[in-house]
C-alpha atoms as an extended CHARMM CRD file, in Angstrom:
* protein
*
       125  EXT
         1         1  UNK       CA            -27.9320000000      -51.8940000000      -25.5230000000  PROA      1               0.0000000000
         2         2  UNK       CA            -25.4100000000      -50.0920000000      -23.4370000000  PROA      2               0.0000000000
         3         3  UNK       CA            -23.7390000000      -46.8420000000      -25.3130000000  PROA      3               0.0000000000
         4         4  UNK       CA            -20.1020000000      -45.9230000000      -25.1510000000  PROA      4               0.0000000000
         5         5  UNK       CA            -19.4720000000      -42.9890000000      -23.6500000000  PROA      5               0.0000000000
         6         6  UNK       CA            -18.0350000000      -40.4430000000      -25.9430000000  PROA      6               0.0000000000
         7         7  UNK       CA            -14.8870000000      -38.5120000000      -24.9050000000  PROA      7               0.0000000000
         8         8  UNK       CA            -14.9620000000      -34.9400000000      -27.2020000000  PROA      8               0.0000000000
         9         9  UNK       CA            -11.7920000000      -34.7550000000      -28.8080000000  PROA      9               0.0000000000
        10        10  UNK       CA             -9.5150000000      -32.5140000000      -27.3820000000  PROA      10              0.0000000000
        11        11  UNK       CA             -7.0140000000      -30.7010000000      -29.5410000000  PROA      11              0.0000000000
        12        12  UNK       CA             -3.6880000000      -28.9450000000      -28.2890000000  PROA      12              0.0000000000
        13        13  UNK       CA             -3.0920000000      -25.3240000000      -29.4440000000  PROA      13              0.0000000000
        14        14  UNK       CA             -0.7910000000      -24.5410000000      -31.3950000000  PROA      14              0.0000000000
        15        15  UNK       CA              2.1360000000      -23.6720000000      -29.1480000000  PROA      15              0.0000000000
        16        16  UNK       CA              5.4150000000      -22.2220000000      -30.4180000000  PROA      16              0.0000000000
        17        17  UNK       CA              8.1730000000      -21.9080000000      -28.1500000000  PROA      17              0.0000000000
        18        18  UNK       CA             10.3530000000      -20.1260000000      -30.5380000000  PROA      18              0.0000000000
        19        19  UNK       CA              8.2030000000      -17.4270000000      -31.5200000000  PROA      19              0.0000000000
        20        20  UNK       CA              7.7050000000      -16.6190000000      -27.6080000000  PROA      20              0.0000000000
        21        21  UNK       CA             10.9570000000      -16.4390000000      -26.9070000000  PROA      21              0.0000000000
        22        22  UNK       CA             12.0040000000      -14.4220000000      -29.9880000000  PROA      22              0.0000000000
        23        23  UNK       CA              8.8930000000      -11.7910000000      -28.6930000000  PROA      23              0.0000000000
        24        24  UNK       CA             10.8110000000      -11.6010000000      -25.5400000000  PROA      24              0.0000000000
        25        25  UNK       CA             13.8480000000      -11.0040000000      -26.6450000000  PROA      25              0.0000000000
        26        26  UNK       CA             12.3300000000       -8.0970000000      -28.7520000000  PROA      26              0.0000000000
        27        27  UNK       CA             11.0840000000       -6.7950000000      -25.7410000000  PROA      27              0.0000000000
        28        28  UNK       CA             14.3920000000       -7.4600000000      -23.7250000000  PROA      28              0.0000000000
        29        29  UNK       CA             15.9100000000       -5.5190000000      -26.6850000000  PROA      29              0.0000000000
        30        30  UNK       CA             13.1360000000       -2.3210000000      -26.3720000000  PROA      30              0.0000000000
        31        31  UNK       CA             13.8600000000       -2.1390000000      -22.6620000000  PROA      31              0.0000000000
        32        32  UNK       CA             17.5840000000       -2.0330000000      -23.1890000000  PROA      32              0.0000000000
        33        33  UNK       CA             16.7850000000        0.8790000000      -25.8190000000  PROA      33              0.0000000000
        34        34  UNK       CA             14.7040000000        2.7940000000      -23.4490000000  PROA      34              0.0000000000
        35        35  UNK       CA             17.0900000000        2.1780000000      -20.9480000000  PROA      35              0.0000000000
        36        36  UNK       CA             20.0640000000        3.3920000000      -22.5860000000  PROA      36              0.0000000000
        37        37  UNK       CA             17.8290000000        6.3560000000      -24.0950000000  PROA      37              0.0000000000
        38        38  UNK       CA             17.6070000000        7.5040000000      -20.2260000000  PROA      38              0.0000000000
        39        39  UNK       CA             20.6110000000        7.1390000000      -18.9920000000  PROA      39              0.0000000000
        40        40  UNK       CA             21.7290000000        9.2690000000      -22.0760000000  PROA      40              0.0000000000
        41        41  UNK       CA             19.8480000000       11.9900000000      -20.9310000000  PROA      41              0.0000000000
        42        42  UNK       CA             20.6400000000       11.9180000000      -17.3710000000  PROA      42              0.0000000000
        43        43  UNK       CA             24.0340000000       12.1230000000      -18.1680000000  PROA      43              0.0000000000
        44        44  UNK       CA             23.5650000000       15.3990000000      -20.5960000000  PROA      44              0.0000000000
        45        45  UNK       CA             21.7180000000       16.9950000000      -17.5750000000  PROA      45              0.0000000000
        46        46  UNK       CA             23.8130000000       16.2440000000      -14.9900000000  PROA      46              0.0000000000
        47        47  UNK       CA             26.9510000000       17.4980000000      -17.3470000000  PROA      47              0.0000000000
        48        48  UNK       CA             24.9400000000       20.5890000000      -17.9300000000  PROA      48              0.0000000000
        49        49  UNK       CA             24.3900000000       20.9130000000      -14.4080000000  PROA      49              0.0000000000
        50        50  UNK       CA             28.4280000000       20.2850000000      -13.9210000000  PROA      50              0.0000000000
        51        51  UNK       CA             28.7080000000       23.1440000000      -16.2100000000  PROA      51              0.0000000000
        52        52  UNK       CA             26.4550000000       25.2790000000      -14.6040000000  PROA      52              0.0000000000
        53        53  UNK       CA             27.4700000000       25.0810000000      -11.1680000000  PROA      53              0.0000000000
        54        54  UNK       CA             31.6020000000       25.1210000000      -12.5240000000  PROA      54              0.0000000000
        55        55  UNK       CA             30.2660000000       29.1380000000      -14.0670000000  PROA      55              0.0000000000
        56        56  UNK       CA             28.9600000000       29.9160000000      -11.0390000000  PROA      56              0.0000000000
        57        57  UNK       CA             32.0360000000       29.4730000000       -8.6740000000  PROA      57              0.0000000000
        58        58  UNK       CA             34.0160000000       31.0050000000      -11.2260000000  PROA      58              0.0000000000
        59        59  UNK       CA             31.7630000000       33.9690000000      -11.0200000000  PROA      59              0.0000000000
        60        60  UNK       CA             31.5330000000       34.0920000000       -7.4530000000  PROA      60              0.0000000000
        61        61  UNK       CA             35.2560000000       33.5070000000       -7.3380000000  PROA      61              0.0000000000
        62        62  UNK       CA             35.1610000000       37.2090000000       -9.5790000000  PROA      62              0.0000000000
        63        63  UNK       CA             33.2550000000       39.0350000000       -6.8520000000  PROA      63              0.0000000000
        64        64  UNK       CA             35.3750000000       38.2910000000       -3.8190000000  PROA      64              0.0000000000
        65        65  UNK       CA             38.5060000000       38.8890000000       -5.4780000000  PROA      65              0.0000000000
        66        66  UNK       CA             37.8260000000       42.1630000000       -6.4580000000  PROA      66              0.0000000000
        67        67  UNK       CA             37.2120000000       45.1640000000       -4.1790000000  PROA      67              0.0000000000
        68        68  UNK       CA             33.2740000000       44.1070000000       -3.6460000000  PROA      68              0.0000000000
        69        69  UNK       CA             32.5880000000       48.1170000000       -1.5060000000  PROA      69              0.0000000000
        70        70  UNK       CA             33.9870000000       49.7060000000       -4.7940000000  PROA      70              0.0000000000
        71        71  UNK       CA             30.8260000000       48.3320000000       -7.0710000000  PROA      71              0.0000000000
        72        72  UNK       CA             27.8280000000       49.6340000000       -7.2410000000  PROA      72              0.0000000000
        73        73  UNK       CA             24.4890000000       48.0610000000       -6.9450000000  PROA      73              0.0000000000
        74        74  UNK       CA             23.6400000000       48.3760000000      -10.7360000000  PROA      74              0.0000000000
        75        75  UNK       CA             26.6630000000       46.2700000000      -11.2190000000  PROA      75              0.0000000000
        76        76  UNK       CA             25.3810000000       43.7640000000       -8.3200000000  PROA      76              0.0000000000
        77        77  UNK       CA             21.9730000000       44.0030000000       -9.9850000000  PROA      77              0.0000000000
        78        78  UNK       CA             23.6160000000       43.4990000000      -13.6180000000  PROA      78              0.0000000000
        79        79  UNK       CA             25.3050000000       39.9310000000      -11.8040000000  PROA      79              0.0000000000
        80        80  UNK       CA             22.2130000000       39.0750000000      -10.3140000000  PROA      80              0.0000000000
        81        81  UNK       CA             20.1630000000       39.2530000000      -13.2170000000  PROA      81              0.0000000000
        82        82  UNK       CA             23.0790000000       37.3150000000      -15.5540000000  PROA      82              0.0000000000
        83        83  UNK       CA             23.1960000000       35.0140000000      -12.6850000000  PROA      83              0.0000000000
        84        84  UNK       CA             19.3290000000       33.9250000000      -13.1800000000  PROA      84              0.0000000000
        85        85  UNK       CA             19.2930000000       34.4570000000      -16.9960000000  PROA      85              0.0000000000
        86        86  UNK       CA             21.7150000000       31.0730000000      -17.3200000000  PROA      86              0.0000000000
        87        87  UNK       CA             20.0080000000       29.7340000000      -14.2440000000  PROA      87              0.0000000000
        88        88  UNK       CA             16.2080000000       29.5510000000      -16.4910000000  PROA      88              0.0000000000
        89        89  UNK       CA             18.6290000000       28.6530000000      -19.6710000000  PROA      89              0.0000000000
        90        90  UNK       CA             20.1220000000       25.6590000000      -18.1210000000  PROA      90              0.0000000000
        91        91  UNK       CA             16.8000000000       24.1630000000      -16.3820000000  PROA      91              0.0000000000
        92        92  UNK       CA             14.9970000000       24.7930000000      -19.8960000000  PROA      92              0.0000000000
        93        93  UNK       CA             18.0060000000       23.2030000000      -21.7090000000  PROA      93              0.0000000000
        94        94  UNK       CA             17.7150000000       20.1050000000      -18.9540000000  PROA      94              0.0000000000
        95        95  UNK       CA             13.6200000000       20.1720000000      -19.6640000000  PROA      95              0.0000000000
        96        96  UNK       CA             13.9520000000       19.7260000000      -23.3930000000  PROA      96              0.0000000000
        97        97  UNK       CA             16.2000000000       17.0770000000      -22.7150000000  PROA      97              0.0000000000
        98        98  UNK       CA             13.8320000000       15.1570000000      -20.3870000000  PROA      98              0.0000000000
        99        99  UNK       CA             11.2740000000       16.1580000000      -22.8570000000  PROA      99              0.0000000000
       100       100  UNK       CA             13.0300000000       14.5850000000      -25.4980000000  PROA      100             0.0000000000
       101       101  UNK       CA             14.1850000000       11.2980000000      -23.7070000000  PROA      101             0.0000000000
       102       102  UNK       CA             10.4660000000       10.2900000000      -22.5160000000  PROA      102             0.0000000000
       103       103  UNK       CA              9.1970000000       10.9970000000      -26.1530000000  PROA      103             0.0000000000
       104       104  UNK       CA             12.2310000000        8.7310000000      -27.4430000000  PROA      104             0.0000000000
       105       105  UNK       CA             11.2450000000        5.9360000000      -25.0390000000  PROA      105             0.0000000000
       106       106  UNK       CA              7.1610000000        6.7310000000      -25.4580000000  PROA      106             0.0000000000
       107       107  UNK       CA              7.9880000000        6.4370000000      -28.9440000000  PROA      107             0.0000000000
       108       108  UNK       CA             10.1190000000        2.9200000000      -28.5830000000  PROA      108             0.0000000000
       109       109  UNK       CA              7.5360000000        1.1990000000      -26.2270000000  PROA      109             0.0000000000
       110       110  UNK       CA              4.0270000000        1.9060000000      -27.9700000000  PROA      110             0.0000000000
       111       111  UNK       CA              6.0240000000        0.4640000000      -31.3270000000  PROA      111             0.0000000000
       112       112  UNK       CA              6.8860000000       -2.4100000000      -29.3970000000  PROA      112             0.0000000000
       113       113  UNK       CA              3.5850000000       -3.0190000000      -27.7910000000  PROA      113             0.0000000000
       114       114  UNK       CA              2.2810000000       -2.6620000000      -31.7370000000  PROA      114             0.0000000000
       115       115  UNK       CA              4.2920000000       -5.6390000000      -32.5670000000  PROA      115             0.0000000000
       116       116  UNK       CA              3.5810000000       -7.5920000000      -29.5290000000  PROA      116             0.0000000000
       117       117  UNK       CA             -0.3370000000       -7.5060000000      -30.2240000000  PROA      117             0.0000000000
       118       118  UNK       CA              0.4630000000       -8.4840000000      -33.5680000000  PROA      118             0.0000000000
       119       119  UNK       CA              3.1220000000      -11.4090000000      -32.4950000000  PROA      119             0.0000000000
       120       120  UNK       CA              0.2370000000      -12.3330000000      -30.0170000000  PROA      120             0.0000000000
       121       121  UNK       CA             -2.2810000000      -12.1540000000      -32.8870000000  PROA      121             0.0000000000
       122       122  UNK       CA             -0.4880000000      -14.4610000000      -35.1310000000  PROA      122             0.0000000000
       123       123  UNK       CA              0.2800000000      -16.9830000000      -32.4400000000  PROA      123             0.0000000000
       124       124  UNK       CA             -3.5990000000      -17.2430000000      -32.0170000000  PROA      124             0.0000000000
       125       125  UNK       CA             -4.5180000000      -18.1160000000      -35.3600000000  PROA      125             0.0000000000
């Protein structure tokens, strides 16, 4: 007697089309975040940089106007020093606000990468 060859059964998984595209859309969304979190910051540094450099001509503008062989050195010294003082306070200001940008975005991704292991999870089961 000749057998029938059995065929196993093959099932489909469970595919869901909207849940995918919803995932991406949340991660579209993150990205845009992140994006705009950024571009924020750029534009606070390169305003404080605007500002910087604007204080700077100004105070240069001071020196050559006046009679520059009547000062004395303390008083070049005393500009120098002023000079470098805003000079550390503006690149600190522009690192906290780097600083604060990438921990912003660090903080937006790893939440959505949380919730895309978990969307990924439940579209397993």
């Amino acid at each position: 007697m000749a057998t029938k060859p059995v065929t196993p059964k093959f099932t489909m998984p469970k595919f869901n089309a909207d849940a995918i595209v919803a995932m991406q859309k949340a991660n579209i969304d993150t990205f845009v975040q992140a994006q705009t979190v950024m571009l924020d910051a750029a534009q606070a540094i390169s305003k404080l940089q605007y500002g910087w450099v604007a204080d700077s001509l100004k105070a240069f503008e001071t020196v050559l106007d006046g009679n520059v062989t009547a000062k004395k050195p303390e008083e070049f010294m005393a500009d120098a020093k002023a000079a470098a003082e805003k000079a550390v306070q503006v690149a600190k200001q522009e690192f906290d606000l780097g600083v604060k940008a990438q921990n912003e975005v660090a903080d937006l991704v790893s939440k959505r990468v949380t919730a895309n292991i978990e969307e990924v999870k439940a579209l397993a089961s």
